[in-house]
Backbone as JSON Lines, residues from 0, in Angstrom:
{"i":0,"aa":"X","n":[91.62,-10.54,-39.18],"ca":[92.98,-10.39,-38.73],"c":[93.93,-10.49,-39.91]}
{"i":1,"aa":"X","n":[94.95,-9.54,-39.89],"ca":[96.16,-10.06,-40.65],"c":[97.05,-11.33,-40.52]}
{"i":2,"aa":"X","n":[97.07,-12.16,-42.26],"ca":[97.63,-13.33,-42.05],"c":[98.77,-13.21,-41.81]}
{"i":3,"aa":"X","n":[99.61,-12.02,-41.55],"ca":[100.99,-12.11,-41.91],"c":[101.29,-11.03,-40.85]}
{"i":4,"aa":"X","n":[100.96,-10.74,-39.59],"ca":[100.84,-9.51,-38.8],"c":[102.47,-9.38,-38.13]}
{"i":5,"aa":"X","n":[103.35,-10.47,-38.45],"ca":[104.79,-10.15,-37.99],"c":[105.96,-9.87,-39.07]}
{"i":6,"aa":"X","n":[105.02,-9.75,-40.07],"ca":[106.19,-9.28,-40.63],"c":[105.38,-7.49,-41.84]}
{"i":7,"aa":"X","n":[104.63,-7.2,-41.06],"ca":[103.1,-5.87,-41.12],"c":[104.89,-5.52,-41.23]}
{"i":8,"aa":"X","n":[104.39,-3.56,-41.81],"ca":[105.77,-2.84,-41.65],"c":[105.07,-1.8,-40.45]}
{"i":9,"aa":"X","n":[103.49,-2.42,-39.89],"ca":[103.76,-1.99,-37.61],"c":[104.45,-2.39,-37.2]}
{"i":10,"aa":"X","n":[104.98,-3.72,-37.32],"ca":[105.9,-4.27,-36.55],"c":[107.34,-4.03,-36.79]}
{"i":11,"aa":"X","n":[108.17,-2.86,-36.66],"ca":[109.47,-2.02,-36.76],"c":[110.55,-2.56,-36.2]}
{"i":12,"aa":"X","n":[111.84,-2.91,-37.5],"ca":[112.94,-3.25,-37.24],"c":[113.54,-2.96,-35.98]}
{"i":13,"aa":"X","n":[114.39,-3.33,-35.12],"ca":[114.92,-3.18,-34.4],"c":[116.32,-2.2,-34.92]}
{"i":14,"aa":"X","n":[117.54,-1.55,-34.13],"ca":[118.26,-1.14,-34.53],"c":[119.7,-2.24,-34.58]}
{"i":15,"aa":"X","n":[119.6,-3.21,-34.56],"ca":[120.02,-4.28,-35.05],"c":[119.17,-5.01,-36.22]}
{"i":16,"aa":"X","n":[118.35,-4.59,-36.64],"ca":[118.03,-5.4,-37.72],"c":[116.85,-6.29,-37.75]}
{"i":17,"aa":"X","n":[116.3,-6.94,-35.99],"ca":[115.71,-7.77,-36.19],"c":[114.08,-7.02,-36.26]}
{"i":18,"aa":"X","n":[113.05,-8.0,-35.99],"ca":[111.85,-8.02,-36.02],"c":[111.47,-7.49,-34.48]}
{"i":19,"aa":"X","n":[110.99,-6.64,-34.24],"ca":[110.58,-6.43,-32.71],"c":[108.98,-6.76,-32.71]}
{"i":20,"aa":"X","n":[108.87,-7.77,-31.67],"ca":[107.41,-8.37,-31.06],"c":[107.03,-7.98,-30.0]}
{"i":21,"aa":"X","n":[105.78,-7.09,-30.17],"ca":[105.41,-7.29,-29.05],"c":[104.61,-7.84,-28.26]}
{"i":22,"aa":"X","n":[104.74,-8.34,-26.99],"ca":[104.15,-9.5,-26.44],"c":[102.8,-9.06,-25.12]}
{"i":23,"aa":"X","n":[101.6,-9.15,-24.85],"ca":[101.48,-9.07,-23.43],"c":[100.94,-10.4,-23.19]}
{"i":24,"aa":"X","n":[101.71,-10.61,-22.19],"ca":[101.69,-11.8,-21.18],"c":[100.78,-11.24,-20.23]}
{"i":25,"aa":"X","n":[99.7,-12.62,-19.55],"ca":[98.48,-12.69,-18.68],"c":[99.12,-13.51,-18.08]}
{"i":26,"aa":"X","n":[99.37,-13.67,-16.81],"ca":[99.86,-14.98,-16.09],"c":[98.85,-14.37,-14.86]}
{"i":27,"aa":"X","n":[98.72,-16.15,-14.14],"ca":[97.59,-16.35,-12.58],"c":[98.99,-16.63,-11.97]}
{"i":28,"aa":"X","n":[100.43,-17.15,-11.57],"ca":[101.07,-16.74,-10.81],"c":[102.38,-17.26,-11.21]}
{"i":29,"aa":"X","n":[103.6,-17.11,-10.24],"ca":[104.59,-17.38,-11.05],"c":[105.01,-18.34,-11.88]}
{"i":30,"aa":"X","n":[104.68,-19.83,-11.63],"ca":[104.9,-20.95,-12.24],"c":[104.33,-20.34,-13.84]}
{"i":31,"aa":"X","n":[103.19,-20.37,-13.94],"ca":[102.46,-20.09,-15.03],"c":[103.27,-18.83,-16.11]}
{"i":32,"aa":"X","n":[103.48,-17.84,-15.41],"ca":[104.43,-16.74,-15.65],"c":[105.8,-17.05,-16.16]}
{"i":33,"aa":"X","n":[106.92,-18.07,-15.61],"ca":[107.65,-18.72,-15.9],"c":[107.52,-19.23,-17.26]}
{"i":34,"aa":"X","n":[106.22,-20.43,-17.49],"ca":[106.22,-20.96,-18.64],"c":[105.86,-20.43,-19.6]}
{"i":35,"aa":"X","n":[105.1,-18.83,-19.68],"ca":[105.09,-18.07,-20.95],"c":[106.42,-17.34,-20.93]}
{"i":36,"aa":"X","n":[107.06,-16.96,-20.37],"ca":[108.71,-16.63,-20.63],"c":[109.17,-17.64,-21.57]}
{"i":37,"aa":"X","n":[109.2,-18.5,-20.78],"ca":[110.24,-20.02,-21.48],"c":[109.66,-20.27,-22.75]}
{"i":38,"aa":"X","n":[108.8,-20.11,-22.97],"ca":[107.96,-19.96,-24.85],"c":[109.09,-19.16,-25.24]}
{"i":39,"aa":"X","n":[108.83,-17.93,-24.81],"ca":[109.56,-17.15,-25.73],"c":[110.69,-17.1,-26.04]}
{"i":40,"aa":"X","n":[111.55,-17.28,-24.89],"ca":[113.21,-17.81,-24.85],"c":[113.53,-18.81,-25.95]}
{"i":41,"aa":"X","n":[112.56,-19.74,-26.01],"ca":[112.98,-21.04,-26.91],"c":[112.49,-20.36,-28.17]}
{"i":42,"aa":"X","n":[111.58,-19.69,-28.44],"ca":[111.11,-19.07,-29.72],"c":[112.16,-18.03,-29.85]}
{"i":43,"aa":"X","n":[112.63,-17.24,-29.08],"ca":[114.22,-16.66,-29.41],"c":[115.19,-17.05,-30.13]}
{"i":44,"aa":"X","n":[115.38,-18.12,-28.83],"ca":[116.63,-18.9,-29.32],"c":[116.67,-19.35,-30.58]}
{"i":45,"aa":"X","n":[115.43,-20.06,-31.21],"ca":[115.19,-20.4,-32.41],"c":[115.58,-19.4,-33.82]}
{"i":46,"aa":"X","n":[115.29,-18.61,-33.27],"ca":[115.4,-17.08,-34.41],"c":[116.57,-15.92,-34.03]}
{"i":47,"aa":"X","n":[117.5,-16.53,-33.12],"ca":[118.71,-16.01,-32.87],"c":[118.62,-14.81,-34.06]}
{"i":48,"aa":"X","n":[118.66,-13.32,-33.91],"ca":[119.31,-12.57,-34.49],"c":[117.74,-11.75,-35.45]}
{"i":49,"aa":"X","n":[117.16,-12.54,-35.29],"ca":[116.0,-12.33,-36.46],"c":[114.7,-11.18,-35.23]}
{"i":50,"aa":"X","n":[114.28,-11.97,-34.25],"ca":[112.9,-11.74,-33.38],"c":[113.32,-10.76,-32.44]}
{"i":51,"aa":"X","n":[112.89,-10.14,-32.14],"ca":[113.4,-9.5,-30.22],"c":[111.86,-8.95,-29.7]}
{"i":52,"aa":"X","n":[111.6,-9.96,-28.96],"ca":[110.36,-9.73,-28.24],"c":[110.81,-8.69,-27.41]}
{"i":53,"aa":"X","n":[109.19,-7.94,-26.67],"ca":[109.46,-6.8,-25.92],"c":[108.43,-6.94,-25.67]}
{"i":54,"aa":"X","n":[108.25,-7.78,-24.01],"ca":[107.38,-8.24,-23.53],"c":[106.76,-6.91,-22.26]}
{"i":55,"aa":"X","n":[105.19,-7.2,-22.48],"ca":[104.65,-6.76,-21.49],"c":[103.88,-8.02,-20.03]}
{"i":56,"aa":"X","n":[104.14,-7.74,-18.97],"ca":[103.51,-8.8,-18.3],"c":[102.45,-8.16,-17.07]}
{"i":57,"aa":"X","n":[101.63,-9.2,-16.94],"ca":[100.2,-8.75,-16.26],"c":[99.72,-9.83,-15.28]}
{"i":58,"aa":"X","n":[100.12,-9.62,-14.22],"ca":[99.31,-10.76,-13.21],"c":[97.93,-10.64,-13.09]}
{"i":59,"aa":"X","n":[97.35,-12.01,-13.06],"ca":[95.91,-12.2,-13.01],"c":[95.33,-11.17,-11.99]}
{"i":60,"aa":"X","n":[95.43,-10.93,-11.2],"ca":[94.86,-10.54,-10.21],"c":[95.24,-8.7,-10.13]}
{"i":61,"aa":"X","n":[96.02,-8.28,-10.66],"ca":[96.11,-6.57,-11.48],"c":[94.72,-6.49,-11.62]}
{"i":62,"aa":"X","n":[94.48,-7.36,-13.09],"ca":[93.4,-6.98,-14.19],"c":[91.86,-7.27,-13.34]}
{"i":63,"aa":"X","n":[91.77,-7.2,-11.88],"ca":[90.61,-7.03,-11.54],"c":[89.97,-5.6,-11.08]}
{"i":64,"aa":"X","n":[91.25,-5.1,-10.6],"ca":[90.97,-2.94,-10.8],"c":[91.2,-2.67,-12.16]}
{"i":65,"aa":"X","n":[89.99,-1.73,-11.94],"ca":[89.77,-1.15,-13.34],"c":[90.54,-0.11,-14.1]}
{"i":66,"aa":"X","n":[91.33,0.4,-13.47],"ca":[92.7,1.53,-13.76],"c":[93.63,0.61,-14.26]}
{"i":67,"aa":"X","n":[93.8,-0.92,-14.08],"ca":[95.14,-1.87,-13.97],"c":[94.7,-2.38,-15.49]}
{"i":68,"aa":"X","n":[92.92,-2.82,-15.63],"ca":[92.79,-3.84,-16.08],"c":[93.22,-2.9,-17.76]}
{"i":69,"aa":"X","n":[92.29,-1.61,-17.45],"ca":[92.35,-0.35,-18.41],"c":[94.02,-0.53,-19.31]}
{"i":70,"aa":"X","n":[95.03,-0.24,-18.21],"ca":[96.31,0.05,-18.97],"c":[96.92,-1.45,-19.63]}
{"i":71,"aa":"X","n":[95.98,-2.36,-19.04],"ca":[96.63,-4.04,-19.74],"c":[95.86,-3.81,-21.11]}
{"i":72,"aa":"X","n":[94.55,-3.04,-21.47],"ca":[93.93,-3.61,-22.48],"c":[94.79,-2.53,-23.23]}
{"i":73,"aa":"X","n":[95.31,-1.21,-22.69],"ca":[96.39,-0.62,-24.01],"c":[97.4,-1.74,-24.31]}
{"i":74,"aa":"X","n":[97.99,-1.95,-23.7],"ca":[99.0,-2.69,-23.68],"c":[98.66,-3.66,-24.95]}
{"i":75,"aa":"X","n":[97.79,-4.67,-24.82],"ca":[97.11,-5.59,-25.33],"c":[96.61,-4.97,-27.12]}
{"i":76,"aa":"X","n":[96.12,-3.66,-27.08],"ca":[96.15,-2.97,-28.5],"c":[97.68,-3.04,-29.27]}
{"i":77,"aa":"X","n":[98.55,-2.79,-28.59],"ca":[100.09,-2.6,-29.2],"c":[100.16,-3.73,-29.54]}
{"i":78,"aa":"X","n":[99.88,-4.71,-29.18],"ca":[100.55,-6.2,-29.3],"c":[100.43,-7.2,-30.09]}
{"i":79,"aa":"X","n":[101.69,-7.92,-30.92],"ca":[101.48,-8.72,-31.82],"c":[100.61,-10.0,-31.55]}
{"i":80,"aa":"X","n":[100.89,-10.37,-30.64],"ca":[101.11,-11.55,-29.37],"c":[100.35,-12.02,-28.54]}
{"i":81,"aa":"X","n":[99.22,-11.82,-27.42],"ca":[98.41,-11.77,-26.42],"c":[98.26,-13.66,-25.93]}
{"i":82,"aa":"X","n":[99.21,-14.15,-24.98],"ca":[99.63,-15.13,-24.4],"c":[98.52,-14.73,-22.8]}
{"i":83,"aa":"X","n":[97.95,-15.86,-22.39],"ca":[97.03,-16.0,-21.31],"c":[98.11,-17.91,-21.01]}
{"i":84,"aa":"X","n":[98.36,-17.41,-19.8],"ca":[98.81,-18.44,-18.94],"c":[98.85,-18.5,-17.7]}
{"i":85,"aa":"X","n":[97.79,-19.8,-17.35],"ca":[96.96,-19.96,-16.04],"c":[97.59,-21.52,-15.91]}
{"i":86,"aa":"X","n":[97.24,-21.68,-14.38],"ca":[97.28,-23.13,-13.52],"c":[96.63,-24.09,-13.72]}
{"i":87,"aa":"X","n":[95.45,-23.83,-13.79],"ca":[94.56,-25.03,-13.39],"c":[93.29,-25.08,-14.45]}
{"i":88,"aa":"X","n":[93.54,-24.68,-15.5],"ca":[92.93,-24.71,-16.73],"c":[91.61,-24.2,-16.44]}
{"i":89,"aa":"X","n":[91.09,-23.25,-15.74],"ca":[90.17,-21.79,-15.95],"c":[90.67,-20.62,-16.37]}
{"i":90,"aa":"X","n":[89.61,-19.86,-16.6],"ca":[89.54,-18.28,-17.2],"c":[89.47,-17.44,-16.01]}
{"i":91,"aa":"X","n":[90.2,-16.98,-15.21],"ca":[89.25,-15.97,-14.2],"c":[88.89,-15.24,-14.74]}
{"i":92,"aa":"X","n":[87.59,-14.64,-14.18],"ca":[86.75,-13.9,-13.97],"c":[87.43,-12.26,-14.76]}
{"i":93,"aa":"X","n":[88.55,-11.47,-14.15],"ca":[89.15,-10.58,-14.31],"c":[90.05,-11.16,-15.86]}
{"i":94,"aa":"X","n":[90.47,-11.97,-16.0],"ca":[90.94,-12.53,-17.56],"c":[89.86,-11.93,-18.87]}
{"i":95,"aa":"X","n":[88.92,-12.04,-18.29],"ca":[87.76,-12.63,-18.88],"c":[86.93,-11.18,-19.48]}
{"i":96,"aa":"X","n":[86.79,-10.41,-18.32],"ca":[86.69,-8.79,-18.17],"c":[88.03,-8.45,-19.36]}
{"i":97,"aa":"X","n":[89.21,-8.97,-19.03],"ca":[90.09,-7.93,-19.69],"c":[89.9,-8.15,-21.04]}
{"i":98,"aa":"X","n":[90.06,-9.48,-21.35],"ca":[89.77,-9.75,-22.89],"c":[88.92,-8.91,-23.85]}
{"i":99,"aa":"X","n":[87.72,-8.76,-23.13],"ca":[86.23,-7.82,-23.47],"c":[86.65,-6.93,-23.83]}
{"i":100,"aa":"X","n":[87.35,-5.46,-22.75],"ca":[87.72,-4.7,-22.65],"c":[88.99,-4.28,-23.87]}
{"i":101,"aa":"X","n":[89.71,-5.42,-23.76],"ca":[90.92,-4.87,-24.77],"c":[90.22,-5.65,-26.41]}
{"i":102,"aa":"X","n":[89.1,-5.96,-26.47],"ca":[88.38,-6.24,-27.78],"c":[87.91,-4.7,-28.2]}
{"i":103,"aa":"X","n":[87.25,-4.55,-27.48],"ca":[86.38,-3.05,-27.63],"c":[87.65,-1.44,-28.07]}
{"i":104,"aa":"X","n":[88.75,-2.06,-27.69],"ca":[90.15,-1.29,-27.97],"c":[90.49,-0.79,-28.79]}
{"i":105,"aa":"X","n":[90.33,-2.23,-29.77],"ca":[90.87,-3.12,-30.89],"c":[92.1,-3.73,-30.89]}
{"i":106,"aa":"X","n":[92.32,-4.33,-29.86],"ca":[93.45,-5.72,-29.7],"c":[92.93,-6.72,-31.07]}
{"i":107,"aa":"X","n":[94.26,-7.05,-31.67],"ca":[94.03,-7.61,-32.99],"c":[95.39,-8.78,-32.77]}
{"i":108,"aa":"X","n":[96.03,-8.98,-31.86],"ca":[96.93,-9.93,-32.16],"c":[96.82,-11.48,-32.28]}
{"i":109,"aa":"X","n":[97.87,-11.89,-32.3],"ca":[97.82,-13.88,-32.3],"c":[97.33,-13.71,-30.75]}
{"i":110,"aa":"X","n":[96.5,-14.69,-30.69],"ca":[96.34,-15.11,-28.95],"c":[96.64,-16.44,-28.86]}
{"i":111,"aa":"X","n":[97.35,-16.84,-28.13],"ca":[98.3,-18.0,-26.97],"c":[97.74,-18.52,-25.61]}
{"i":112,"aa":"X","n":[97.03,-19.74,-25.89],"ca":[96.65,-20.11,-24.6],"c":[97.52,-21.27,-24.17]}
{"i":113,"aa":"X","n":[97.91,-20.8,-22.88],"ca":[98.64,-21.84,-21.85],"c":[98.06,-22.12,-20.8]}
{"i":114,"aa":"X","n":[96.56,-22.55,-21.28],"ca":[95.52,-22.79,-19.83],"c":[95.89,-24.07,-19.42]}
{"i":115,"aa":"X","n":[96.56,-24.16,-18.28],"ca":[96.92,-25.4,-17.33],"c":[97.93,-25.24,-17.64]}
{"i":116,"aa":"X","n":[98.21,-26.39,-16.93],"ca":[99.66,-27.25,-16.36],"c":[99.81,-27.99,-17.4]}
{"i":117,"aa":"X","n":[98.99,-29.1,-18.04],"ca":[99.05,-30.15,-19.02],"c":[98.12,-30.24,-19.88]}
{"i":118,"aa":"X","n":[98.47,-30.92,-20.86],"ca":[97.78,-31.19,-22.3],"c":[96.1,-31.36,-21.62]}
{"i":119,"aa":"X","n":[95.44,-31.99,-20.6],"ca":[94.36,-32.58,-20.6],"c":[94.02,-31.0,-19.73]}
{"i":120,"aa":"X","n":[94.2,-30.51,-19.18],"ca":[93.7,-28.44,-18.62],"c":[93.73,-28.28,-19.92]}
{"i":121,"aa":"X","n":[93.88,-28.51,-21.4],"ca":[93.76,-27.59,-22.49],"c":[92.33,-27.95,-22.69]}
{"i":122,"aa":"X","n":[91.81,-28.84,-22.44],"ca":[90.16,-29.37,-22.58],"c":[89.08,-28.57,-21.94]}
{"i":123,"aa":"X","n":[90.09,-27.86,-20.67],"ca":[89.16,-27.49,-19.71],"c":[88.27,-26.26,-20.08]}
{"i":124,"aa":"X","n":[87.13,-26.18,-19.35],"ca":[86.38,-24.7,-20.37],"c":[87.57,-23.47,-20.37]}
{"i":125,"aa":"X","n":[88.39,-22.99,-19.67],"ca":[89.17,-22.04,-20.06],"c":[90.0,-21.6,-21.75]}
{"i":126,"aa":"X","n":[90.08,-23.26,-21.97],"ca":[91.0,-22.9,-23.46],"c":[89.64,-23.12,-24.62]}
{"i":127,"aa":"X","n":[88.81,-23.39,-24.02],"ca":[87.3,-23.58,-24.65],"c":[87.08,-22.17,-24.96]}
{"i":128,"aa":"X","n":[86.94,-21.22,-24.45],"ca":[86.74,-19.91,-23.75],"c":[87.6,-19.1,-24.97]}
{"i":129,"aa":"X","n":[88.98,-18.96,-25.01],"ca":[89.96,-18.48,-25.38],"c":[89.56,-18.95,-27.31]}
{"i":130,"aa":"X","n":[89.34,-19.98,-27.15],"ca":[89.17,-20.69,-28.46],"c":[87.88,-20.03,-29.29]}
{"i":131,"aa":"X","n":[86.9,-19.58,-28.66],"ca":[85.82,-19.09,-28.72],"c":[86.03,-17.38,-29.06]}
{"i":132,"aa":"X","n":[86.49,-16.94,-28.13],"ca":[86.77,-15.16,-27.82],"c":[87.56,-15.43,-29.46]}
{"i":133,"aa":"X","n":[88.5,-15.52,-29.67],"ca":[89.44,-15.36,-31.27],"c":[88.53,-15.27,-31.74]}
{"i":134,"aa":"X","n":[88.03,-16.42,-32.42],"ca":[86.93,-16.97,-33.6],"c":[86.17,-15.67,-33.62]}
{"i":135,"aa":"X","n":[85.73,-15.28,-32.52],"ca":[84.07,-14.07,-32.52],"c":[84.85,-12.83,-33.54]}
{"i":136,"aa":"X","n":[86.33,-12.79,-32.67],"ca":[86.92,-11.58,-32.93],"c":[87.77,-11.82,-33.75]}
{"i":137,"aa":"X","n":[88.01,-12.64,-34.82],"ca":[89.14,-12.95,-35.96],"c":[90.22,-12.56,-35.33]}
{"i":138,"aa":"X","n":[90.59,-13.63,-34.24],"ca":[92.24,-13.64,-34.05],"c":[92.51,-15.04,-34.09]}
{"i":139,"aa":"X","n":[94.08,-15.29,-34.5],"ca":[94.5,-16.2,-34.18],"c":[94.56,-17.02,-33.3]}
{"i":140,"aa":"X","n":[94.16,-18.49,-32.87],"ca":[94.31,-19.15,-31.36],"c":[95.41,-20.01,-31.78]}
{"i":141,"aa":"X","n":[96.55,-20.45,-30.65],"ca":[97.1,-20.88,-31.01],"c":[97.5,-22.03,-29.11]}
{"i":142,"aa":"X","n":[97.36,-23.38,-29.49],"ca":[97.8,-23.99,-27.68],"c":[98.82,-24.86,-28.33]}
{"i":143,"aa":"X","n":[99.42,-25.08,-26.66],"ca":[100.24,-26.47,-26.71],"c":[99.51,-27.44,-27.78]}
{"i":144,"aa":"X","n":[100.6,-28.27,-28.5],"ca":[99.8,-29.45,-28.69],"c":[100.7,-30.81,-28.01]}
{"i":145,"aa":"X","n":[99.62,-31.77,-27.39],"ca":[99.86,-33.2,-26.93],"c":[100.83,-34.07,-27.79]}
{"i":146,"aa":"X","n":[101.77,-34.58,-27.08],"ca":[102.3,-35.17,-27.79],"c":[101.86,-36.72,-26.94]}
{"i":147,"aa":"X","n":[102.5,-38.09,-28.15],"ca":[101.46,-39.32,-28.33],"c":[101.25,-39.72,-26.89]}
{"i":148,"aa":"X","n":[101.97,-39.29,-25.73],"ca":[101.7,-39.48,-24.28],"c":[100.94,-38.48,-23.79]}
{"i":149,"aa":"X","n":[100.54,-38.07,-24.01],"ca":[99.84,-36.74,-23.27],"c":[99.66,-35.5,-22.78]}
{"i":150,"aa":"X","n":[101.64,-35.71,-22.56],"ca":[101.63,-34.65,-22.01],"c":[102.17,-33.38,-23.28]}
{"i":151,"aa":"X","n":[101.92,-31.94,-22.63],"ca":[102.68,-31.23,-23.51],"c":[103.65,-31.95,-24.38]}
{"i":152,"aa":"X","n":[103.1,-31.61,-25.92],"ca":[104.39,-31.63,-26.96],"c":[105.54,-30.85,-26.85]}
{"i":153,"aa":"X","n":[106.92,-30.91,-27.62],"ca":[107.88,-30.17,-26.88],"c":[108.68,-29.92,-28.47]}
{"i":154,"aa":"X","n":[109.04,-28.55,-29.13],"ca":[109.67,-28.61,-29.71],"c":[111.26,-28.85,-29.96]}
{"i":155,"aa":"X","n":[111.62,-28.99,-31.45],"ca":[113.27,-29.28,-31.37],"c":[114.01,-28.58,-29.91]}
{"i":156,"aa":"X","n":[113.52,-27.42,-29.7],"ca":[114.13,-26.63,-28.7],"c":[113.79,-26.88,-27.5]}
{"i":157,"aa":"X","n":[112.94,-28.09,-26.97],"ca":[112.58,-28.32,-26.22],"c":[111.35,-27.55,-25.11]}
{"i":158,"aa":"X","n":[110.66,-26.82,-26.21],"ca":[109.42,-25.69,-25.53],"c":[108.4,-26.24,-25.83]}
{"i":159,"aa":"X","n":[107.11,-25.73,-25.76],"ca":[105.8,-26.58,-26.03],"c":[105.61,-26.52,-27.46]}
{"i":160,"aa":"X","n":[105.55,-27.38,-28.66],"ca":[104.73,-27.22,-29.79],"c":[103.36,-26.46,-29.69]}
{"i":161,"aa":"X","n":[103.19,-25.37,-30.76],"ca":[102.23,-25.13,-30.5],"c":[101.51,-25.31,-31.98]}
{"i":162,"aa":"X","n":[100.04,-25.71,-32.39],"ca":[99.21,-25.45,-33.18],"c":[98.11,-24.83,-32.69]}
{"i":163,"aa":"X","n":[97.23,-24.4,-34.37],"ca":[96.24,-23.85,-34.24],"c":[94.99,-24.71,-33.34]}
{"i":164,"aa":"X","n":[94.35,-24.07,-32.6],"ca":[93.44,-24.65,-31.65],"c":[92.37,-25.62,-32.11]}
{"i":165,"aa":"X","n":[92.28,-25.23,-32.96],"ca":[91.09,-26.88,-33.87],"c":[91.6,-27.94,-33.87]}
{"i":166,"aa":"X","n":[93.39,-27.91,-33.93],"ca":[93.84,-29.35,-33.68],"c":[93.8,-29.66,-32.36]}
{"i":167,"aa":"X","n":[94.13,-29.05,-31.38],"ca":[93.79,-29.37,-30.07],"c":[92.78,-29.26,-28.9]}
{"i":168,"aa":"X","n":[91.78,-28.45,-29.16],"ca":[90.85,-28.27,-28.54],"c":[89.78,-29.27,-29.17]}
{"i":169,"aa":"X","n":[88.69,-30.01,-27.99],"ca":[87.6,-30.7,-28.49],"c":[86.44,-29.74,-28.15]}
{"i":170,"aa":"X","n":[85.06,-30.54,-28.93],"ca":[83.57,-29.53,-28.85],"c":[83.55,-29.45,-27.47]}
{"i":171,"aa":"X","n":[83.85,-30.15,-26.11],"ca":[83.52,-29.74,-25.2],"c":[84.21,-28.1,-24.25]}
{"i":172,"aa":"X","n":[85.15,-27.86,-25.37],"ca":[85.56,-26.37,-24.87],"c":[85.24,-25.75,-25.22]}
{"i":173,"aa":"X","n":[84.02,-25.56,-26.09],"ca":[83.5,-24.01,-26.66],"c":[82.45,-23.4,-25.06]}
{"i":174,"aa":"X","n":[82.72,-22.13,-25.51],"ca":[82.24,-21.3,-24.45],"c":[82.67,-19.98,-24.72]}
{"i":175,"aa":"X","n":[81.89,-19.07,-24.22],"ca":[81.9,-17.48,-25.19],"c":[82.24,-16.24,-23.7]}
{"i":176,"aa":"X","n":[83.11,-15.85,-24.11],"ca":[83.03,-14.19,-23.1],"c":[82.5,-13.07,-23.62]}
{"i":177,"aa":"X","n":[81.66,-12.5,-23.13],"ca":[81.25,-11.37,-23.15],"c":[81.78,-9.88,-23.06]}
């Protein structure tokens, strides 16, 4: 993967000037959907004038027809970005399919896991999973990290801190998709 893939000259000024990102979002339902928005808003806000995401979004349950799952894994080729945000800290099944699918593409972006609700769903095999799929395929992983209570860390802006997944994931989340 490229160490520096947001500021590649693929990734084309905006006509204001800034950096245009593009994003596809995986969400299992709205809550989850919500909190990969609110990433980005606060990662906006942060870069006022600089970023302008140009998000694509994909409900879990699309990417189980194969015409749906097909146009997420284009989607997923364009993209700087590739954010997976689920409930209850699993992979479905159709997640899991799409990932494969938009590997074989050549989806090359940062990937973003927001598996669960809280810091302790980042343990769960889902971000195990996610943590695994990068590594095979040289992409970036990137989760919440815990802050000294447990729950989601929260940046200056009040969004989730995120680091690279070796700081937050333990050996009991490795696990591989096919």
């Amino acid at each position: 993967m490229n160490e520096n893939r947001l500021t590649d000259s693929e990734t084309e000024p905006t006509a204001e000037g800034q950096c245009a990102v593009n994003v596809t979002i995986v969400y299992q339902d709205i809550a989850s959907g919500q909190r990969a928005m609110r990433l980005f808003c606060d990662v906006a806000n942060d870069h006022a004038g600089q970023l302008a995401f140009c998000p694509n979004l994909w409900r879990v349950d699309l990417l189980a027809d194969a015409g749906w799952r097909e146009a997420a894994a284009e989607d997923a080729t364009r993209a700087d970005i590739i954010v997976i945000s689920t409930k209850d800290g699993s992979l479905p099944d159709p997640v899991q399919r799409w990932l494969a699918l938009s590997a074989e593409h050549g989806a090359h972006a940062a990937l973003i896991g927001l598996v669960g609700e809280s810091a302790e769903t980042n343990k769960r095999p889902g971000a195990g999973l996610l943590k695994t799929f990068a590594a095979e395929h040289g992409l970036e992983f990137l989760a919440p990290c815990p802050d000294a209570k447990g729950a989601e860390g929260a940046a200056a802006s009040g969004g989730p801190a995120l680091q690279q997944s070796h700081d937050v994931l333990d050996a009991q989340g490795s696990g591989a998709i096919s």
